[in-house]
N, C-alpha and C positions, 0 to 999 in steps of 0.2 A: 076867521083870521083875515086879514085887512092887508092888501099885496104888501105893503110897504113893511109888515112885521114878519121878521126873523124869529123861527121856530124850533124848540127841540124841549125833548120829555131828558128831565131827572131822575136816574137810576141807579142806585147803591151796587157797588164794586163787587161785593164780594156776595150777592148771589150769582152773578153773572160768572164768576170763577168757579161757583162751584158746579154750573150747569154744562159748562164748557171748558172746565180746566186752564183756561187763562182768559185774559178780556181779549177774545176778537176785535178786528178790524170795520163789525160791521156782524146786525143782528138781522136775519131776515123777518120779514113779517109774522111768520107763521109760526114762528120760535116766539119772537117777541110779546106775539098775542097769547099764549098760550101757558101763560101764568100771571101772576100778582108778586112783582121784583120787591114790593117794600112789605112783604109778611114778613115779620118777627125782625123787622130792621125798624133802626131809632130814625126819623124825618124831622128836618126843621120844623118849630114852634110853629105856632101862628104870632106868638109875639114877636119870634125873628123875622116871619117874614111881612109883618108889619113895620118893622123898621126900614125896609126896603119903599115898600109901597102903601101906601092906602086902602085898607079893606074896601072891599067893593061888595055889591049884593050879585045876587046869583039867580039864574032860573031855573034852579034845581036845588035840588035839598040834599043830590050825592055829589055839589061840587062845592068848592069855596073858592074868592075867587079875591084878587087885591091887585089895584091897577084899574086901568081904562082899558076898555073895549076894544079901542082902536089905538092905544097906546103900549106902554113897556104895562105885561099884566106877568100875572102867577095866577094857576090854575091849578087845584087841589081836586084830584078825582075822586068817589068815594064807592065799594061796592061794601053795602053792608054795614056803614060804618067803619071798614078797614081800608087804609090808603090803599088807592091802587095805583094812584100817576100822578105828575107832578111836570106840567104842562107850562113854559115858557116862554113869551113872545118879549120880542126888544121891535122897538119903535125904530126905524131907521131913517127917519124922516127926522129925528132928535135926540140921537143916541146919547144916551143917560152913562158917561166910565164908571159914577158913583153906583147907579145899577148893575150895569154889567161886573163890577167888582165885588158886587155886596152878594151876589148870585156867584159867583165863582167862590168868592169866598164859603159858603153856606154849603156849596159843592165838597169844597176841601174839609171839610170841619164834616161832614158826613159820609165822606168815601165815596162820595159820588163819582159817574160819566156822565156826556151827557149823549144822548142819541138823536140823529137830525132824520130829518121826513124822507131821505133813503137808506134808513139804517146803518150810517154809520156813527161808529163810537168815537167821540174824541174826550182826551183828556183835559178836564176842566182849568186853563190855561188860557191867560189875555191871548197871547199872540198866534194859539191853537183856534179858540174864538172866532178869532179876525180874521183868520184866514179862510175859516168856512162860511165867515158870513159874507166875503168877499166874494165868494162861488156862486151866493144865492141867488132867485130869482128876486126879492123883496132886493136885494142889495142893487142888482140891473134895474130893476122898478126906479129906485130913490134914484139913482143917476143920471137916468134917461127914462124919463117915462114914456114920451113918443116913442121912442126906439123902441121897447119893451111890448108896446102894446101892437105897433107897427109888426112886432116880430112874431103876436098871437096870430096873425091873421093867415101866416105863409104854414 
């Protein structure tokens, strides 16, 4: 992942209910790791999420992958041939609303959350989005890149 990309994995609503009786605040690791969220749940196409971005190639054969490297991508994880993750980067160096919309959208249309690299859950929502990408370290990065790297060092 590339500082300047905003990150969080895709996860259907209603395992997450039924493992904890409502959607928490925030998944710790150890819970999170310890199953496959998209068994026996419907996931966007690939022709959906072709519509978003441009199939990209992969160097693996358990992922798929569409988008740029160092750009807005979609990562498809695979164990066994059954989804297991659905891995999200936004460019913030050139924030894409038609991306960010078309991905919330695809969110809503599946019952999706989405979960961020300290396990919280938020609700797939522009201005919920925005606000946690405003928290990020990729979001300090794009602002102030001196400052951000100045601030690695202390």
């Amino acid at each position: 992942m590339a500082t300047w990309q905003y990150e969080f994995i895709v996860v259907p609503r209603e395992p997450i209910r039924q493992a904890f009786g409502e959607v928490p605040k925030e998944i710790e690791p150890e819970a999170f790791d310890s199953r496959n969220w998209w068994t026996d749940m419907h996931a966007p196409s690939e022709n959906e999420l072709s519509e978003l971005l441009a199939r990209g190639s992969s160097w693996s054969d358990s992922m798929r992958t569409w988008g740029a490297t160092d750009g807005d991508r979609i990562d498809l994880y695979f164990d066994e041939d059954e989804l297991h993750e659905i891995l999200v980067r936004i460019d913030l160096r050139n924030v894409s609303r038609t991306f960010m919309h078309g991905v919330l959208e695809l969110a809503n249309r599946y019952d999706c959350v989405f979960r961020t690299e300290d396990g919280t859950l938020l609700r797939p929502e522009f201005g919920v989005l925005l606000q946690d990408i405003a928290k990020s370290s990729a979001f300090r990065f794009v602002s102030n890149p001196t400052k951000f790297l100045e601030q690695l060092d202390r």
